[in-house]
Backbone as a chain_set.jsonl record, in Angstrom:
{"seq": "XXXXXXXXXXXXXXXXXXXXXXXXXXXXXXXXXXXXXXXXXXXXXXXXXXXXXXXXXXXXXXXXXXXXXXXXXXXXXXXXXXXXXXXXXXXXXXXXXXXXXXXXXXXXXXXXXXXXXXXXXXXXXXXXXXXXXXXXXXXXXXXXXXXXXXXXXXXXXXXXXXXXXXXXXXXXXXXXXXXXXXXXXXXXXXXXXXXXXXXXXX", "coords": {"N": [[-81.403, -0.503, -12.317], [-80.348, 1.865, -11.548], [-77.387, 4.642, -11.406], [-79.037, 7.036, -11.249], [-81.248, 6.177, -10.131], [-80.854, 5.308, -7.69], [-80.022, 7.734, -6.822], [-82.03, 8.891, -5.993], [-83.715, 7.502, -4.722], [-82.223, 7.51, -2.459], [-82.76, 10.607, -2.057], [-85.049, 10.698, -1.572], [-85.52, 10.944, 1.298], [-84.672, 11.919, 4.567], [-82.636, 10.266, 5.52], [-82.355, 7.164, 4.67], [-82.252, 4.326, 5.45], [-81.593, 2.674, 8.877], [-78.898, 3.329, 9.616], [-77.389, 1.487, 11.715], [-74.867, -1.062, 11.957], [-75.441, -4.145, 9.476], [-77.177, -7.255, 10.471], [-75.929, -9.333, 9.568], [-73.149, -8.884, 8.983], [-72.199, -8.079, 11.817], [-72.4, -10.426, 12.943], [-71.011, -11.904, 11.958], [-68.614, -10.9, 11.399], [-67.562, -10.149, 13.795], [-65.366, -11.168, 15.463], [-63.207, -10.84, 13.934], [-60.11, -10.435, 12.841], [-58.937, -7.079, 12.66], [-58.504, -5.221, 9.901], [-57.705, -4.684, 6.446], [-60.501, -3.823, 4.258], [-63.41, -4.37, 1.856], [-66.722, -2.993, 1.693], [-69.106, -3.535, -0.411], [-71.38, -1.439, -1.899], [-72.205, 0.071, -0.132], [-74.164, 1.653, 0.397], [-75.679, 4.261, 2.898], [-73.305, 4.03, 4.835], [-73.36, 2.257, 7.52], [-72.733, -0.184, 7.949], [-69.92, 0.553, 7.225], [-68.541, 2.316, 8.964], [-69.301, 1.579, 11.441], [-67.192, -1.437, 11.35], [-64.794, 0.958, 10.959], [-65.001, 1.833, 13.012], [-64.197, -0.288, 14.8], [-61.389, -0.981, 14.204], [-60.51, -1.158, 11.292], [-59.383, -0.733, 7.894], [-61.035, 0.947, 5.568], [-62.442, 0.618, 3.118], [-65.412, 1.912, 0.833], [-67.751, 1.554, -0.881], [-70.23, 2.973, -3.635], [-72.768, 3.333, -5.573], [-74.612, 5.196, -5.899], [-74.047, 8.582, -5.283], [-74.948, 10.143, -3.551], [-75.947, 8.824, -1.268], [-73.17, 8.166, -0.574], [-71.785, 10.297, 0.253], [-73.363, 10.947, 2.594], [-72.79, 9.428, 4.042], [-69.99, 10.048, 4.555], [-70.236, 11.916, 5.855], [-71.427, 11.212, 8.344], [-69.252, 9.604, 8.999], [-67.133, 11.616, 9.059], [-68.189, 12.58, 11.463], [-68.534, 10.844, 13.853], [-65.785, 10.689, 14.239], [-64.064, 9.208, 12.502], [-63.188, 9.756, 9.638], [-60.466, 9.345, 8.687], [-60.251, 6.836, 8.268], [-62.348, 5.497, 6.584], [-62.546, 5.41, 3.01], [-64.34, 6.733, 0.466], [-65.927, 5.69, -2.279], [-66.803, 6.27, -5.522], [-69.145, 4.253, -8.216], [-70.121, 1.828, -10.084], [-69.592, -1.386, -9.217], [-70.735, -3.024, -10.536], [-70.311, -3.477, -13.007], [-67.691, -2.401, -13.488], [-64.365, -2.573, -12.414], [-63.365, -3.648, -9.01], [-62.327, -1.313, -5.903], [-58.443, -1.433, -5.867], [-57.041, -4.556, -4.655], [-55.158, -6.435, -2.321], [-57.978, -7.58, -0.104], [-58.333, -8.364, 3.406], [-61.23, -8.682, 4.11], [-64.166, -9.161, 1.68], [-67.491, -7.457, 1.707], [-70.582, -8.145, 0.992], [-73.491, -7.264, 1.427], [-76.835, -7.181, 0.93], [-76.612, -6.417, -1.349], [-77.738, -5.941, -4.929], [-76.434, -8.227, -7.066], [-76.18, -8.105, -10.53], [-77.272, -11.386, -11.981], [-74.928, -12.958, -14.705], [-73.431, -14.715, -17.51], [-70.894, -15.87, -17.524], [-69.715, -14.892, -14.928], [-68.106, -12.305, -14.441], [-68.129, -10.486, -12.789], [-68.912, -11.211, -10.48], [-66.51, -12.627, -9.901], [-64.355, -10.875, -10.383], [-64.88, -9.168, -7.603], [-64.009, -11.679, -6.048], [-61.087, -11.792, -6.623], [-59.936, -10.061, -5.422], [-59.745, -10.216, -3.136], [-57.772, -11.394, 0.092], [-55.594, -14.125, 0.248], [-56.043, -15.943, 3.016], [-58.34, -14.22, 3.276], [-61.882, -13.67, 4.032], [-64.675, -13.447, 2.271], [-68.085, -12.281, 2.612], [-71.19, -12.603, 2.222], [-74.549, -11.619, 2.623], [-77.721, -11.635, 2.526], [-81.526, -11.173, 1.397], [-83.224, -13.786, 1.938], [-85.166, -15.647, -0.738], [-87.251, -17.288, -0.344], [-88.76, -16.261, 1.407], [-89.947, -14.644, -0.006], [-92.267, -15.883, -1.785], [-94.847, -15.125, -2.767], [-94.274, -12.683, -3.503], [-94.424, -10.291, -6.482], [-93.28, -7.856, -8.715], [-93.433, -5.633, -11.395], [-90.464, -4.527, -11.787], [-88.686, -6.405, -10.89], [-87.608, -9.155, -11.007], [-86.232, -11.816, -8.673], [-84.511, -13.995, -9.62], [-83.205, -12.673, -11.628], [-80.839, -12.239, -9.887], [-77.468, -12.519, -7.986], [-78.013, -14.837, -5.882], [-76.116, -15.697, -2.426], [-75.775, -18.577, -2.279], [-75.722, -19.107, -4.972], [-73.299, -18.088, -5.559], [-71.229, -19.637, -3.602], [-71.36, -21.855, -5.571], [-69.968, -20.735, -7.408], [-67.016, -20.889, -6.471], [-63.867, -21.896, -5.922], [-61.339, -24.624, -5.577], [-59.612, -22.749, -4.439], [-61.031, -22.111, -1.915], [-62.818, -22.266, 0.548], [-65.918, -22.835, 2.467], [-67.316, -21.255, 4.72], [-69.264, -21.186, 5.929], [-72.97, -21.679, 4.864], [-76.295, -20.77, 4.616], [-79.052, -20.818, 5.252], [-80.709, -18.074, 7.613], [-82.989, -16.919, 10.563], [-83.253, -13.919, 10.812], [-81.742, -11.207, 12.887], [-81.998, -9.079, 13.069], [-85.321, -6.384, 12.469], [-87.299, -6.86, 10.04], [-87.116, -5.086, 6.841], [-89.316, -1.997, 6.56], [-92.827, -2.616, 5.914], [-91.922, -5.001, 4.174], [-91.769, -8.624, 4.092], [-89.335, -10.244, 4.818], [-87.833, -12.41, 6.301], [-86.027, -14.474, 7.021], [-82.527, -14.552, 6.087], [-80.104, -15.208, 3.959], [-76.751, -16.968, 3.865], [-73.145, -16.601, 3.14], [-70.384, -17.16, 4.067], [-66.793, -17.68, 3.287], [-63.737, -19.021, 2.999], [-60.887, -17.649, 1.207], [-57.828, -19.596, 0.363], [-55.926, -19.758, -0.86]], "CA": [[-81.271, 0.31, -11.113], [-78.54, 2.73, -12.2], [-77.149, 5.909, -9.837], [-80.54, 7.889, -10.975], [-82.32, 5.565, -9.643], [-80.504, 5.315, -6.382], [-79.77, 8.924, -6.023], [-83.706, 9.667, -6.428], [-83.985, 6.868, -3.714], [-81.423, 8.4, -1.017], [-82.916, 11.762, -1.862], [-86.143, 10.533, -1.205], [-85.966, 10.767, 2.56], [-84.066, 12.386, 4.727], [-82.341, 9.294, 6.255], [-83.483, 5.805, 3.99], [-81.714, 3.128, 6.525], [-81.058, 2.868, 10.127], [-77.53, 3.927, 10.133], [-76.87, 0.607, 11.998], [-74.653, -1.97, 10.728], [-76.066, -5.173, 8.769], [-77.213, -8.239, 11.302], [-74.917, -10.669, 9.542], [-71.737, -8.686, 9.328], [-72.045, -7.849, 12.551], [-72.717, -11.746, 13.819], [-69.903, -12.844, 11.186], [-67.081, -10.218, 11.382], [-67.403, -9.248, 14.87], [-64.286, -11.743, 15.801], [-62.165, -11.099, 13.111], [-58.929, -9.225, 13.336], [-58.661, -5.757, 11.626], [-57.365, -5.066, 8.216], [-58.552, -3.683, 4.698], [-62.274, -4.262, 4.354], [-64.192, -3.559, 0.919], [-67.897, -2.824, 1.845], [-69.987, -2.912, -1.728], [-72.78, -1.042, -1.993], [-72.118, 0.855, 1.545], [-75.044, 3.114, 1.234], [-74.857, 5.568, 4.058], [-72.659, 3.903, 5.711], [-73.523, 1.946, 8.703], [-71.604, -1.034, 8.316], [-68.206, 0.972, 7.006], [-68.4, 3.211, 10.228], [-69.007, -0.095, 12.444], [-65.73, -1.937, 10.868], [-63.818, 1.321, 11.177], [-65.14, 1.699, 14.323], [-63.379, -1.855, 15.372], [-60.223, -0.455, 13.682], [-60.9, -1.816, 9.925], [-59.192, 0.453, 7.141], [-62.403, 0.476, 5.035], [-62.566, 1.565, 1.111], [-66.528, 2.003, 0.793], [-67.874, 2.218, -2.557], [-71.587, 3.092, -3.886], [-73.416, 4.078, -7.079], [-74.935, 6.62, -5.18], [-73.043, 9.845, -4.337], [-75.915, 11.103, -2.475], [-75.655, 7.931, 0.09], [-71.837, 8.505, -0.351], [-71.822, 12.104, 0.963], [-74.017, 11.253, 4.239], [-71.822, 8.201, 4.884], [-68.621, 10.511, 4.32], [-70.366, 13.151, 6.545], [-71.524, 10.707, 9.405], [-67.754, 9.177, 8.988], [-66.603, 12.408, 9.812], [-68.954, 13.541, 12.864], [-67.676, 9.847, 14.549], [-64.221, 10.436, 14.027], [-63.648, 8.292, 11.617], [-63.172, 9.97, 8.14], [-59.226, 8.595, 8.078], [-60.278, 5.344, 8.268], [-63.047, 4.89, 5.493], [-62.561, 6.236, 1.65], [-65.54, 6.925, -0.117], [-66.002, 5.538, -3.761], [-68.606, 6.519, -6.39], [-69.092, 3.19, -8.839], [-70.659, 0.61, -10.402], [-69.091, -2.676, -9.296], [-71.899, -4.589, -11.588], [-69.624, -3.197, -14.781], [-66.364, -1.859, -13.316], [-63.222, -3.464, -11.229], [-63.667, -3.079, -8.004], [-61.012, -1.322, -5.849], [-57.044, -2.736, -6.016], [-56.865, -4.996, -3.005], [-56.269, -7.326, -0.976], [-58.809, -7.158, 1.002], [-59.358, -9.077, 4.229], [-62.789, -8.765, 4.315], [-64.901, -8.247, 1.094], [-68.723, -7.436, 2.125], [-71.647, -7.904, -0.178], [-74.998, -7.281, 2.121], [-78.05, -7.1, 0.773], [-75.872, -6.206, -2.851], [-77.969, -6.682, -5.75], [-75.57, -8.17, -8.415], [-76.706, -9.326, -11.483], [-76.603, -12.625, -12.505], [-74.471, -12.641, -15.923], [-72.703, -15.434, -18.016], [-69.013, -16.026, -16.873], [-69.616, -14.258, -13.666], [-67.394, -11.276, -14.633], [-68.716, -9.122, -11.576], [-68.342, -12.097, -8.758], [-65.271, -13.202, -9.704], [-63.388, -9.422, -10.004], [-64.739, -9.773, -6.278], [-63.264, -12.864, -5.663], [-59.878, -11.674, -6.921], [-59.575, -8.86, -4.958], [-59.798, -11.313, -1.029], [-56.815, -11.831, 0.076], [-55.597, -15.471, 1.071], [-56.373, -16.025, 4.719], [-59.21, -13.501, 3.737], [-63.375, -13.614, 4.005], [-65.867, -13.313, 1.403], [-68.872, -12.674, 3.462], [-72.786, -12.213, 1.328], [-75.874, -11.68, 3.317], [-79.271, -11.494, 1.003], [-82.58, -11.598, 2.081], [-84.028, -15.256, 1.585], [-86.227, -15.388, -1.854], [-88.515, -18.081, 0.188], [-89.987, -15.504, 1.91], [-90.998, -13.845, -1.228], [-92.992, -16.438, -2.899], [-95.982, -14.757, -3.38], [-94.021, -11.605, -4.344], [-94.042, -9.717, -7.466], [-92.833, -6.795, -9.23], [-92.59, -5.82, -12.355], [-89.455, -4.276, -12.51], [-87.46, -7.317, -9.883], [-87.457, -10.565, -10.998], [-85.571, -12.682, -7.873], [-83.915, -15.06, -10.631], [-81.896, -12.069, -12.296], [-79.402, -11.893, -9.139], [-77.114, -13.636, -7.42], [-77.92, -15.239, -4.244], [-75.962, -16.379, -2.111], [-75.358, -19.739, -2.64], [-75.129, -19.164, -6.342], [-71.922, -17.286, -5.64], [-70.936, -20.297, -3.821], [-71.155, -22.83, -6.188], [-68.883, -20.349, -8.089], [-65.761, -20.461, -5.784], [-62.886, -23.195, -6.797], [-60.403, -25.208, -5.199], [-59.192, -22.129, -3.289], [-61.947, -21.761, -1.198], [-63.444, -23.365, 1.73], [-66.932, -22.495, 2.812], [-67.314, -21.721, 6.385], [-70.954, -20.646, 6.305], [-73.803, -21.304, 3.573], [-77.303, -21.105, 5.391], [-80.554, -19.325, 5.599], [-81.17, -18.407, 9.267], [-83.875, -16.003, 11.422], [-82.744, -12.214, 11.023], [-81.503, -10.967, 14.052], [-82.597, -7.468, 13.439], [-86.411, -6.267, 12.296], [-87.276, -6.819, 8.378], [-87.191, -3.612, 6.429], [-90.766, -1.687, 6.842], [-93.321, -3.193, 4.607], [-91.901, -6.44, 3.478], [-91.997, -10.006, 4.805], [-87.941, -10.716, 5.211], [-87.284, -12.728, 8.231], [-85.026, -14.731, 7.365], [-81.211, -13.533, 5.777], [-79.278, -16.079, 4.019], [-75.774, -16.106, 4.252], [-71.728, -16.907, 2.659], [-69.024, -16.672, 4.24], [-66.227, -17.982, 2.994], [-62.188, -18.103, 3.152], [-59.727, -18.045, 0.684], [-57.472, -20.695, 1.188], [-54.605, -19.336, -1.192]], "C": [[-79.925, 1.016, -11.12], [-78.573, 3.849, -11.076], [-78.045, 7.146, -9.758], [-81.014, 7.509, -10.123], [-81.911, 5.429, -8.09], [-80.001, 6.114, -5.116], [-81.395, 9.278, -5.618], [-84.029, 8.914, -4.85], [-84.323, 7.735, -2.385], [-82.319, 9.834, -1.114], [-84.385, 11.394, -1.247], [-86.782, 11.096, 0.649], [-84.652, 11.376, 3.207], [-82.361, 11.203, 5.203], [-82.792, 8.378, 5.508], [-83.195, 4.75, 5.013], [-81.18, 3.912, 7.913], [-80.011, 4.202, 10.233], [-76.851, 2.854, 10.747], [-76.276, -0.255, 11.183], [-75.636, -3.421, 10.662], [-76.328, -6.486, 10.007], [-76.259, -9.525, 10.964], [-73.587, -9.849, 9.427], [-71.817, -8.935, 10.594], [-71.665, -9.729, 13.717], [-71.387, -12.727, 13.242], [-68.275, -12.057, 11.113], [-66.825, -10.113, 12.842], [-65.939, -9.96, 15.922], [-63.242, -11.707, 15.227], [-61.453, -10.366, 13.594], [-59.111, -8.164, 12.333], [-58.328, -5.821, 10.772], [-57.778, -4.598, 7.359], [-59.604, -4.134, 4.608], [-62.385, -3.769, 3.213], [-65.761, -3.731, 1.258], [-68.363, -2.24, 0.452], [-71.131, -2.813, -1.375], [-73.087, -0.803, -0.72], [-73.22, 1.483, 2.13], [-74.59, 4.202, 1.804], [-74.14, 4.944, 4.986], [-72.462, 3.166, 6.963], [-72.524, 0.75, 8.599], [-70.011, -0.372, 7.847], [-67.81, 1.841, 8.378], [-68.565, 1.924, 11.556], [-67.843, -0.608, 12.186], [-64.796, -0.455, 11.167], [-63.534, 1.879, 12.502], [-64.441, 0.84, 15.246], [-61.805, -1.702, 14.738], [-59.805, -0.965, 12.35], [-60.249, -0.493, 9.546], [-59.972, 0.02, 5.716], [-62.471, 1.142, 3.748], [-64.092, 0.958, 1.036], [-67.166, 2.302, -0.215], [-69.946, 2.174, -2.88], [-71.75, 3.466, -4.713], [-74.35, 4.818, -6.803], [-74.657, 7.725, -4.812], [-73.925, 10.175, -3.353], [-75.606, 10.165, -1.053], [-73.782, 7.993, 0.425], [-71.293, 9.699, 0.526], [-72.413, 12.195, 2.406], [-73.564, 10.407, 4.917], [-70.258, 8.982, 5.373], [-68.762, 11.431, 5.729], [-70.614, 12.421, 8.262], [-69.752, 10.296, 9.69], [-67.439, 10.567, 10.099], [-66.957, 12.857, 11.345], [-68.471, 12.282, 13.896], [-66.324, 9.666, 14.772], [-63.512, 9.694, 13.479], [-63.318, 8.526, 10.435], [-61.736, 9.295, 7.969], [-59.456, 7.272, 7.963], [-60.779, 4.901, 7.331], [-62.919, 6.299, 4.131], [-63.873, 5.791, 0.787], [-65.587, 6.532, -1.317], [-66.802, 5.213, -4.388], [-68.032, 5.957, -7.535], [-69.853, 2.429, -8.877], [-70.303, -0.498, -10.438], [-69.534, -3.99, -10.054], [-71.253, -4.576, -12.879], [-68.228, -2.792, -14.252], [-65.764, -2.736, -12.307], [-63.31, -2.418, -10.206], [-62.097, -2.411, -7.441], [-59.587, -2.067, -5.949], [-56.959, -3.259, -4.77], [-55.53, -5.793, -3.007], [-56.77, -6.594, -0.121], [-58.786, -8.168, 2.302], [-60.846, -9.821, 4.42], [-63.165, -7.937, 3.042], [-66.098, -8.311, 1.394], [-69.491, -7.199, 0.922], [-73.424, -8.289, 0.86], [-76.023, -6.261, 1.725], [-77.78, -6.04, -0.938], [-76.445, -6.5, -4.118], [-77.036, -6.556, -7.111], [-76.744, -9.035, -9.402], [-76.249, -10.139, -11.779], [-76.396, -12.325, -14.166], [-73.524, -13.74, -16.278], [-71.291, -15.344, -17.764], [-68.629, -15.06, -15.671], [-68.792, -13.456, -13.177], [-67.203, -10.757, -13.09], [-68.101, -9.781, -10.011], [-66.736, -11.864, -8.934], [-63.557, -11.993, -9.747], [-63.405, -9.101, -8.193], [-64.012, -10.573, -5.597], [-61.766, -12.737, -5.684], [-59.337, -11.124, -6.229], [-59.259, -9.483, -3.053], [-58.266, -11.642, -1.043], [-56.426, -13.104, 0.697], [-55.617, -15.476, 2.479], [-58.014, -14.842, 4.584], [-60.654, -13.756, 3.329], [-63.748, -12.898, 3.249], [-67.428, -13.543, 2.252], [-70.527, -12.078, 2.463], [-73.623, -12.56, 2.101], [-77.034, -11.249, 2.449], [-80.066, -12.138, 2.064], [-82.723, -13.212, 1.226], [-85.218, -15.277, 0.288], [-87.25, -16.082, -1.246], [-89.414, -17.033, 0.529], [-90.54, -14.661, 0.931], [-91.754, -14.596, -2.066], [-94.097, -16.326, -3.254], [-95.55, -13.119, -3.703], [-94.353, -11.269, -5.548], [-94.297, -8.633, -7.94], [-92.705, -6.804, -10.608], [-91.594, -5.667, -12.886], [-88.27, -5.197, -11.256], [-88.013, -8.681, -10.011], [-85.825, -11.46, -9.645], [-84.142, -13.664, -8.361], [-82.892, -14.382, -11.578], [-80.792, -11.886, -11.222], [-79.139, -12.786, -8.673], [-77.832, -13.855, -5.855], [-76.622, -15.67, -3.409], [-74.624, -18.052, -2.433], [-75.451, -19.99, -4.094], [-73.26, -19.066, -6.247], [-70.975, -18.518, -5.2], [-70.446, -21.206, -4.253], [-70.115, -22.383, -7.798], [-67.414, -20.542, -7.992], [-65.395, -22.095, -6.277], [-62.007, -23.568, -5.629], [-59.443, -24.375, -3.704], [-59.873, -21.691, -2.463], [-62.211, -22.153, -0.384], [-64.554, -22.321, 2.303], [-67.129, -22.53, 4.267], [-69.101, -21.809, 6.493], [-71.737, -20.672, 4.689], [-75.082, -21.827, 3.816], [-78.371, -20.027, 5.297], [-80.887, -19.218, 7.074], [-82.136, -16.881, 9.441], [-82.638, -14.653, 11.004], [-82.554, -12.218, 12.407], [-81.913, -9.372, 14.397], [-84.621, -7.67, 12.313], [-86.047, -6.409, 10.662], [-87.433, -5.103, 8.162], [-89.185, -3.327, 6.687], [-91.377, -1.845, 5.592], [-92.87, -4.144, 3.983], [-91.722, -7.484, 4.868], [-90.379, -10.599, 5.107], [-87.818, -11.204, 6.383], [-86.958, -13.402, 8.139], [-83.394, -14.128, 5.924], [-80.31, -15.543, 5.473], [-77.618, -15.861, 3.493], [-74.631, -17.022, 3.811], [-71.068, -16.282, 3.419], [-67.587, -17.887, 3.802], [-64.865, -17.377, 2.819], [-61.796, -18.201, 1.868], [-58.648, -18.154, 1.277], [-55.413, -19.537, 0.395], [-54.558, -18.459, -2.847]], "O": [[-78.794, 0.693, -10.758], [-79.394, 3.994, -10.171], [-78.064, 8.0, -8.872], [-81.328, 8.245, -9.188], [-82.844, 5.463, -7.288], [-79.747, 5.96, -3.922], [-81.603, 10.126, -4.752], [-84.496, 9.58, -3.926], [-85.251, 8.221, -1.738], [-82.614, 10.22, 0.017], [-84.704, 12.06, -0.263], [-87.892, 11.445, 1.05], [-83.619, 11.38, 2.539], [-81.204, 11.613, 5.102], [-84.011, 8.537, 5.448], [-84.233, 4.258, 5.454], [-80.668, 5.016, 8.103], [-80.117, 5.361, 10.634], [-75.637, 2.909, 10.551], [-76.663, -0.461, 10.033], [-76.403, -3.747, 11.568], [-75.246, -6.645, 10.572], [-75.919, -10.427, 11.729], [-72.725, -10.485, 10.034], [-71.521, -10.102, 10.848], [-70.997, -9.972, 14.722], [-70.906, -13.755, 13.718], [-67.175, -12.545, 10.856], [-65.631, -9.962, 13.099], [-65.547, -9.373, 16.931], [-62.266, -12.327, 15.65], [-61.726, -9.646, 14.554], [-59.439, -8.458, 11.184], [-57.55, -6.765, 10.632], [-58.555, -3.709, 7.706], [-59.616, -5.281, 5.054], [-61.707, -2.761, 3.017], [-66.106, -4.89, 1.028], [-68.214, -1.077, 0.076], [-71.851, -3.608, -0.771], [-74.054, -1.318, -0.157], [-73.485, 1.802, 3.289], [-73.624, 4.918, 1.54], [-74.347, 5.336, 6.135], [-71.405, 3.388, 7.554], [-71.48, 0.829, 9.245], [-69.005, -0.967, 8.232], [-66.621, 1.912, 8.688], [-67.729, 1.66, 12.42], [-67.072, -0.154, 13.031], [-63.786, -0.804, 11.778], [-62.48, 2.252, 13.017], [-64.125, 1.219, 16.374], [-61.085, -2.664, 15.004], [-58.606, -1.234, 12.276], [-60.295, 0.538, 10.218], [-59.666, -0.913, 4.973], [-62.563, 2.365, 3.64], [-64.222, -0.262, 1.139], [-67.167, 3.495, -0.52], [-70.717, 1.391, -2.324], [-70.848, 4.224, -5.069], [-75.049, 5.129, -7.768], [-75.13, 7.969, -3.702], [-73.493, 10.504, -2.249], [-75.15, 10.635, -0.011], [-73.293, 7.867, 1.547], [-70.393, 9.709, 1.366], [-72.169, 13.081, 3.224], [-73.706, 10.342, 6.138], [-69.558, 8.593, 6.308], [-67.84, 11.665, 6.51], [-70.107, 12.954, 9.249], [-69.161, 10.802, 10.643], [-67.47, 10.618, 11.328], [-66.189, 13.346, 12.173], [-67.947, 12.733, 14.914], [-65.787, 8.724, 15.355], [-62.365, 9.449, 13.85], [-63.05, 7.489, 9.829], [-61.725, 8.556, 6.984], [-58.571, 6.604, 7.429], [-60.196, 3.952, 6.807], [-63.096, 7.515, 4.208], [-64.242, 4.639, 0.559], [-64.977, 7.451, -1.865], [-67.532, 4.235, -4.23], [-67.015, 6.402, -8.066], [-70.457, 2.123, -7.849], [-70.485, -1.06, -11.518], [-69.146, -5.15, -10.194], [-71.49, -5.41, -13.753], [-67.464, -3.076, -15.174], [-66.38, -3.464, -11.528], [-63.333, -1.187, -10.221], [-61.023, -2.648, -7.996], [-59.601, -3.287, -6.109], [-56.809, -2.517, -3.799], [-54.841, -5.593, -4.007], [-56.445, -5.554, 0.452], [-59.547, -9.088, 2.001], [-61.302, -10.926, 4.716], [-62.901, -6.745, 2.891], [-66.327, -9.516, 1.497], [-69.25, -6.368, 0.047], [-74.15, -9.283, 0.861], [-76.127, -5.063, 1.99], [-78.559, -5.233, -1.446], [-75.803, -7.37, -4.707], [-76.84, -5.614, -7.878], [-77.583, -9.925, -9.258], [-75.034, -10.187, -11.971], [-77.219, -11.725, -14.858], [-72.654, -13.891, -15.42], [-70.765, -14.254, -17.993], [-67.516, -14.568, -15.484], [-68.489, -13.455, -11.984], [-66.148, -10.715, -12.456], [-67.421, -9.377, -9.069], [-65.981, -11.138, -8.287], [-62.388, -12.149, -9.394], [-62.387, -8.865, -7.541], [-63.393, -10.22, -4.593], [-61.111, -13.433, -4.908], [-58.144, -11.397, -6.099], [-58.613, -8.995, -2.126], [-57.659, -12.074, -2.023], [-56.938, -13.271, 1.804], [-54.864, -14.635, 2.971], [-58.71, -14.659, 5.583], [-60.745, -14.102, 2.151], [-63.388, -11.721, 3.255], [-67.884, -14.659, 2.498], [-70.585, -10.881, 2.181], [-73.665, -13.744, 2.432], [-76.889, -10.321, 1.653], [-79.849, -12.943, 2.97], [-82.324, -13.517, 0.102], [-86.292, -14.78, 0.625], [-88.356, -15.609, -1.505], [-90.556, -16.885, 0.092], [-91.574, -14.02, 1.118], [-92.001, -14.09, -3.161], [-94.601, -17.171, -3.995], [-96.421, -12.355, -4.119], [-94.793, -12.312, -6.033], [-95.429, -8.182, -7.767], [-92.056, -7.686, -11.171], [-91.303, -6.154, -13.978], [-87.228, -4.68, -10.854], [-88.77, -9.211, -9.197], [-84.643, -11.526, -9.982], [-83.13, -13.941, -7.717], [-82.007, -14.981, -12.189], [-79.759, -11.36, -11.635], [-79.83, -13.803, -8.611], [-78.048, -13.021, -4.975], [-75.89, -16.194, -4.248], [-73.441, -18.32, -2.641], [-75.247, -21.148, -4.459], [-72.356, -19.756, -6.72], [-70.023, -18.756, -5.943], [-69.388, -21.667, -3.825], [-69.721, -23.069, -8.741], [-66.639, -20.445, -8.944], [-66.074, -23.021, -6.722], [-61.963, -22.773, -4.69], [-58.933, -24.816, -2.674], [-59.43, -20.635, -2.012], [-61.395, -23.074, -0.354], [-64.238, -21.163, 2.577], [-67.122, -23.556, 4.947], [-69.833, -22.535, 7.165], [-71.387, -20.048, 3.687], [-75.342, -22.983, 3.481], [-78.399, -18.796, 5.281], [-81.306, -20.195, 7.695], [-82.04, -15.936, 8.657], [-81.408, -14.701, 10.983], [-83.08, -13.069, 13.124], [-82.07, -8.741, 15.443], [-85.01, -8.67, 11.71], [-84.962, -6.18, 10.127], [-87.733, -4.213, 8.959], [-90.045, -4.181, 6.905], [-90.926, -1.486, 4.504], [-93.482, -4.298, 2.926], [-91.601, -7.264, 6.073], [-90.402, -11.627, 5.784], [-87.703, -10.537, 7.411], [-87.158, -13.993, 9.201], [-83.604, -13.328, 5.012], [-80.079, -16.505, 6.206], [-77.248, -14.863, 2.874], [-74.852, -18.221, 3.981], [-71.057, -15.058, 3.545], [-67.718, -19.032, 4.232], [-64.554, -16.202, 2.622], [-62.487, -19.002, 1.239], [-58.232, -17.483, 2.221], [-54.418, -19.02, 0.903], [-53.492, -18.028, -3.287]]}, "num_chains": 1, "name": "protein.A"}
């Protein structure tokens, strides 16, 4: 699923998502204090315009330009373009921006799973101590009579893979499957959203 495949998507429609932000940021950041945010795999935007909405200074990155360009353009029509920077990338092969971050976001992110967990753990590097690692993914339960041939479930991370990645400096606040709080996407069975959050400690 490379940036053909995800420009062809976005172009597909005039609009592909809401525009709203994600049901677990929203239920898991919405107390935090402000600060540098990385939102991977932003799309158009809805959760980087929510966070900079709450006064977040938001670096937003996608392997999409096309979803980059209508996030950049909504940014702007909210009054928000100083707040969120736009960046066209592949975080599944490249270092993500230079942080710290506060808050890095990975909702509904498909990474691949890959031997020495290159991809997480350039993630992981980038949080700054005192700061949240937060991953929301749909629940694979509810797909068990799924299948596709081109999405095997078992090539990405979940979750609580990512988890059982983090070390010594970590502490897990949150690692649960719970009810969605918003509608499943149209046409699939998603209802429930499972979910990481986690600090770094130091």
């Amino acid at each position: 699923m490379g940036a053909q495949h995800w420009d062809e998507r976005y172009s597909s429609k005039d609009q592909l998502f809401s525009g709203n932000p994600n049901g677990v940021l929203v239920a898991e950041a919405a107390d935090l204090p402000p600060g540098r945010a990385l939102d991977v795999g932003c799309g158009e935007g809805g959760d980087a315009l929510w966070l900079a909405g709450r006064g977040w200074q938001v670096t937003a990155v996608d392997i999409s330009q096309v979803a980059l360009d209508r996030g950049a353009a909504a940014a702007a029509g909210a009054g928000l373009a100083g707040r969120v920077t736009w960046q066209h990338a592949d975080l599944t092969a490249t270092p993500p921006p230079t942080g710290p971050f506060d808050l890095v976001s990975l909702q509904y992110f498909p990474l691949p799973t890959r031997s020495g967990h290159a991809a997480v753990r350039r993630l992981l590097d980038v949080v700054a101590p005192g700061g949240i690692l937060l991953v929301g993914s749909h629940d694979m339960a509810d797909l068990a009579t799924y299948r596709h041939p081109d999405f095997d479930p078992a090539d990405y991370y979940a979750p609580g893979d990512i988890a059982r990645i983090l070390g010594d400096d970590w502490a897990v606040e949150v690692n649960e499957s719970r009810l969605r709080t918003t509608a499943p996407p149209e046409g699939t069975h998603h209802v429930h959203d499972t979910v990481l959050r986690a600090r770094r400690l130091r």
